[in-house]
ChimeraX commands (.cxc) that place a marker at each C-alpha (Angstrom):
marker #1 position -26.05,-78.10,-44.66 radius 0.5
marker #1 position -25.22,-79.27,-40.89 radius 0.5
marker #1 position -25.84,-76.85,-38.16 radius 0.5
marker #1 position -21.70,-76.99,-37.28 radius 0.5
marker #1 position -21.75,-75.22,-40.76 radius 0.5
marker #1 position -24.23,-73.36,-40.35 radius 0.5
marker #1 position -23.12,-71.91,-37.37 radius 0.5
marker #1 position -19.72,-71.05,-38.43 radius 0.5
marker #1 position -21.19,-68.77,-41.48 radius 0.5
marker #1 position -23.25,-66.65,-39.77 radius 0.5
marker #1 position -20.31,-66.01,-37.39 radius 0.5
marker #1 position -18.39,-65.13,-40.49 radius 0.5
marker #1 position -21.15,-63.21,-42.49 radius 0.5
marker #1 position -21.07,-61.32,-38.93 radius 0.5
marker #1 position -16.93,-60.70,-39.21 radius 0.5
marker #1 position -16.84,-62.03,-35.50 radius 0.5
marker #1 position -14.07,-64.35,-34.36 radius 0.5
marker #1 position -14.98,-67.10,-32.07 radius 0.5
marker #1 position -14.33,-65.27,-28.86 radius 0.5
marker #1 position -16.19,-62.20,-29.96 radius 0.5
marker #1 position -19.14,-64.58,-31.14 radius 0.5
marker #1 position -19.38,-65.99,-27.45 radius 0.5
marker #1 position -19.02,-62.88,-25.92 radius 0.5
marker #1 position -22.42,-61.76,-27.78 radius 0.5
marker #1 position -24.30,-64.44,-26.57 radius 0.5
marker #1 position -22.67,-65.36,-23.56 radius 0.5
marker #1 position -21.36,-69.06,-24.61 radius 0.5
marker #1 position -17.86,-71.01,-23.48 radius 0.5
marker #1 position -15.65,-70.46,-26.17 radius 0.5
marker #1 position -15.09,-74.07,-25.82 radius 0.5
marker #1 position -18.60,-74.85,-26.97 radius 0.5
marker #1 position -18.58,-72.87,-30.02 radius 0.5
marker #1 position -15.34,-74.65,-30.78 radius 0.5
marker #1 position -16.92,-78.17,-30.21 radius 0.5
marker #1 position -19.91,-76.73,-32.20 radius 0.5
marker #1 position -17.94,-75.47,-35.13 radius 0.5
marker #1 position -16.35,-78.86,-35.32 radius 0.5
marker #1 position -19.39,-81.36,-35.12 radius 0.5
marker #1 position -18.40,-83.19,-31.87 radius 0.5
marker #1 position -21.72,-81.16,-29.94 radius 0.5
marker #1 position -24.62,-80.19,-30.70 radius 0.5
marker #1 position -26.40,-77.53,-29.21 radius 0.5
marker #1 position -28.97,-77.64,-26.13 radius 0.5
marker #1 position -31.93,-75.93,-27.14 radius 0.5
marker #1 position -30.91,-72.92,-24.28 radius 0.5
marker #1 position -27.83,-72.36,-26.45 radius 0.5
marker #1 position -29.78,-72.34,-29.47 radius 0.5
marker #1 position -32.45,-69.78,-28.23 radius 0.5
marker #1 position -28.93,-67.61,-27.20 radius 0.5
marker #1 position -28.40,-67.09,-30.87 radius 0.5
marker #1 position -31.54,-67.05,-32.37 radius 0.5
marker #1 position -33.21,-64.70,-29.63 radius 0.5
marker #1 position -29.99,-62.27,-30.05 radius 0.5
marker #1 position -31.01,-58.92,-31.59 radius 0.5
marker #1 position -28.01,-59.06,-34.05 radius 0.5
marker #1 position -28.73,-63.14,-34.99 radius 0.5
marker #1 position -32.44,-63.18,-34.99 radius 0.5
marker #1 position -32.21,-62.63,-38.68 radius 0.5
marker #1 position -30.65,-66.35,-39.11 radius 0.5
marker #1 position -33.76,-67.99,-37.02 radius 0.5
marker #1 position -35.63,-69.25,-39.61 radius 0.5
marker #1 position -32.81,-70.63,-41.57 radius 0.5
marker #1 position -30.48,-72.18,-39.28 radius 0.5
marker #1 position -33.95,-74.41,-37.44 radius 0.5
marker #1 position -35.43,-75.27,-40.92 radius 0.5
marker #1 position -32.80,-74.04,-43.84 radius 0.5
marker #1 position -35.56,-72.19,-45.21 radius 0.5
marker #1 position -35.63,-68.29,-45.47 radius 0.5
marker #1 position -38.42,-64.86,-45.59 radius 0.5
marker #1 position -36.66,-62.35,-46.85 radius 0.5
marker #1 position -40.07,-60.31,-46.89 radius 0.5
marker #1 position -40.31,-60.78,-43.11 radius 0.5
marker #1 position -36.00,-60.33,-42.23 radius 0.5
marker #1 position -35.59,-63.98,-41.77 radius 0.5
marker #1 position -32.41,-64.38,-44.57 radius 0.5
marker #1 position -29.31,-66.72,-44.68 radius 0.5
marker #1 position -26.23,-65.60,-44.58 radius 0.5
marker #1 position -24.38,-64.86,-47.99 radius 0.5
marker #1 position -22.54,-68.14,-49.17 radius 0.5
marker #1 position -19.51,-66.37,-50.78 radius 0.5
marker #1 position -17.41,-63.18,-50.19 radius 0.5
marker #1 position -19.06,-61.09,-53.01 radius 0.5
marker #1 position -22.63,-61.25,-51.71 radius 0.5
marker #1 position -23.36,-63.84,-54.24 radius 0.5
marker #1 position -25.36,-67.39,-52.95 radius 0.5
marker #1 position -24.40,-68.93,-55.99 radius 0.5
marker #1 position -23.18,-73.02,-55.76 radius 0.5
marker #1 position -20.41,-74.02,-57.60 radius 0.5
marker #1 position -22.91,-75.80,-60.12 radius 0.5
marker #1 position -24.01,-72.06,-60.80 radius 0.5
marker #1 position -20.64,-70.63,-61.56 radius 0.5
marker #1 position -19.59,-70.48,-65.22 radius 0.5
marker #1 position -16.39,-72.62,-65.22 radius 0.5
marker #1 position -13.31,-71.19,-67.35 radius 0.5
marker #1 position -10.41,-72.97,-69.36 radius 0.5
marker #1 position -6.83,-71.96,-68.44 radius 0.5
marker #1 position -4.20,-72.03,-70.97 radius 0.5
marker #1 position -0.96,-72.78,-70.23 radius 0.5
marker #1 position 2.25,-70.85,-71.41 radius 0.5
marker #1 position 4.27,-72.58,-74.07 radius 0.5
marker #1 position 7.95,-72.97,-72.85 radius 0.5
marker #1 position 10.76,-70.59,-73.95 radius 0.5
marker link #1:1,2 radius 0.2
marker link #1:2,3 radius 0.2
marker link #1:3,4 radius 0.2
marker link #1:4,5 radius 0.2
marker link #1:5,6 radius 0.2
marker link #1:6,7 radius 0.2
marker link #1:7,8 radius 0.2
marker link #1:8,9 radius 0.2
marker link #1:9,10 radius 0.2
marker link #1:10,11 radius 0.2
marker link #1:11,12 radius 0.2
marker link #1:12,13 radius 0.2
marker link #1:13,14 radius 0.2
marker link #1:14,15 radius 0.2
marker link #1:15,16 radius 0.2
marker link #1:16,17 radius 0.2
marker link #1:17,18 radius 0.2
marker link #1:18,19 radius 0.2
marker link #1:19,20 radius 0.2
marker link #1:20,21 radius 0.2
marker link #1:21,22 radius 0.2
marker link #1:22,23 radius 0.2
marker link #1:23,24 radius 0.2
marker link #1:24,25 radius 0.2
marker link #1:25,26 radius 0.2
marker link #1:26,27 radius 0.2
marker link #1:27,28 radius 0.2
marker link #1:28,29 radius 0.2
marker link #1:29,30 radius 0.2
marker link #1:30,31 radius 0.2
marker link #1:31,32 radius 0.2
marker link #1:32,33 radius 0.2
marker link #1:33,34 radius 0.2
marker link #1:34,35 radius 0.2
marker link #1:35,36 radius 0.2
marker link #1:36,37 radius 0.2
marker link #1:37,38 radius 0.2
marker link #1:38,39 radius 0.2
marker link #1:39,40 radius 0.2
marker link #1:40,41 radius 0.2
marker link #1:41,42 radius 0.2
marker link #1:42,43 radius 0.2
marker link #1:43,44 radius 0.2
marker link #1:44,45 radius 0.2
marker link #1:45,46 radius 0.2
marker link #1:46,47 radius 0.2
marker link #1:47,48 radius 0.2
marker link #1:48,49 radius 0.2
marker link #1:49,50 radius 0.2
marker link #1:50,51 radius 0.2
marker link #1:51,52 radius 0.2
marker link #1:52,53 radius 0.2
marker link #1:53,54 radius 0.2
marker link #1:54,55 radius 0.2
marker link #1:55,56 radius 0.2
marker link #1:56,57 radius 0.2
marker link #1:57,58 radius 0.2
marker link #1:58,59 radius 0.2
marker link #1:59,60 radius 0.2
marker link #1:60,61 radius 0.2
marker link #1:61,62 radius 0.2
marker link #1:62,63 radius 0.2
marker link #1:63,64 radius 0.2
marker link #1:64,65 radius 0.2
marker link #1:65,66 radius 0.2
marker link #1:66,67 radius 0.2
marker link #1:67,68 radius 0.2
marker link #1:68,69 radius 0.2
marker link #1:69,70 radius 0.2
marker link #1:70,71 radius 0.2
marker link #1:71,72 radius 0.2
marker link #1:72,73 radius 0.2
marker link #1:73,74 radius 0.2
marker link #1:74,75 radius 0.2
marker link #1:75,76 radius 0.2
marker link #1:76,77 radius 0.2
marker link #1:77,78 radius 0.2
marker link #1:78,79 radius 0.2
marker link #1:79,80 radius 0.2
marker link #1:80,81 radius 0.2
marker link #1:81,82 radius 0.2
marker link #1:82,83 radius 0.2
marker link #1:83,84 radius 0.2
marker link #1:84,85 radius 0.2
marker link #1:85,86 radius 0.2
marker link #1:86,87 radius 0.2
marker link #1:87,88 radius 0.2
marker link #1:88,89 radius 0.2
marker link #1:89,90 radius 0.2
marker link #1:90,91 radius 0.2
marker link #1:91,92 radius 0.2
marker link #1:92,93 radius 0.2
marker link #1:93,94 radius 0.2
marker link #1:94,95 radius 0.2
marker link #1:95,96 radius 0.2
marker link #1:96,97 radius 0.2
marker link #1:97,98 radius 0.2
marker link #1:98,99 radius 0.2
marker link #1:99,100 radius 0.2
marker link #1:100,101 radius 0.2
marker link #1:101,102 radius 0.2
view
């Protein structure tokens, strides 16, 4: 997973909207934007904004090395709405059966 993506879901495991993301760490909305989209990357000062913030610090580990320590707090954020982390690959896939006309 890119950082751009990365990025974007701990904003959204967090329930923040862009501007309320920058406001917490004190970054041009602008930036985000251009981070969110993959046309910048962050400078290491922007990256230590996030990573040093109390309520981000969690995602340190993970978004610098995609690794996680749940033992220590170091987690990723949860890769689908119900909590689950589970890939597509995981997901049991079901038939759908279609209505015969009237």
């Amino acid at each position: 997973m890119n950082f751009h993506e990365k990025i974007k879901l701990v904003r959204v495991a967090e329930g923040l909207s862009q501007r309320q993301f920058c406001q917490i760490i004190d970054l041009p909305l602008s930036t985000l934007r251009k981070y969110e989209i993959n046309s910048s990357i962050p400078s290491i000062q922007n990256l230590m904004k996030i990573t040093k913030n109390p309520r981000f610090k969690k995602y340190a580990l993970w978004l610098t090395t995609d690794e996680t320590a749940p033992e220590v707090g170091q987690i990723a954020p949860s890769l689908s709405p119900d909590g689950c982390e589970n890939s597509e690959a995981d997901q049991v896939s079901t038939e759908t059966t279609q209505k015969s006309p009237r």
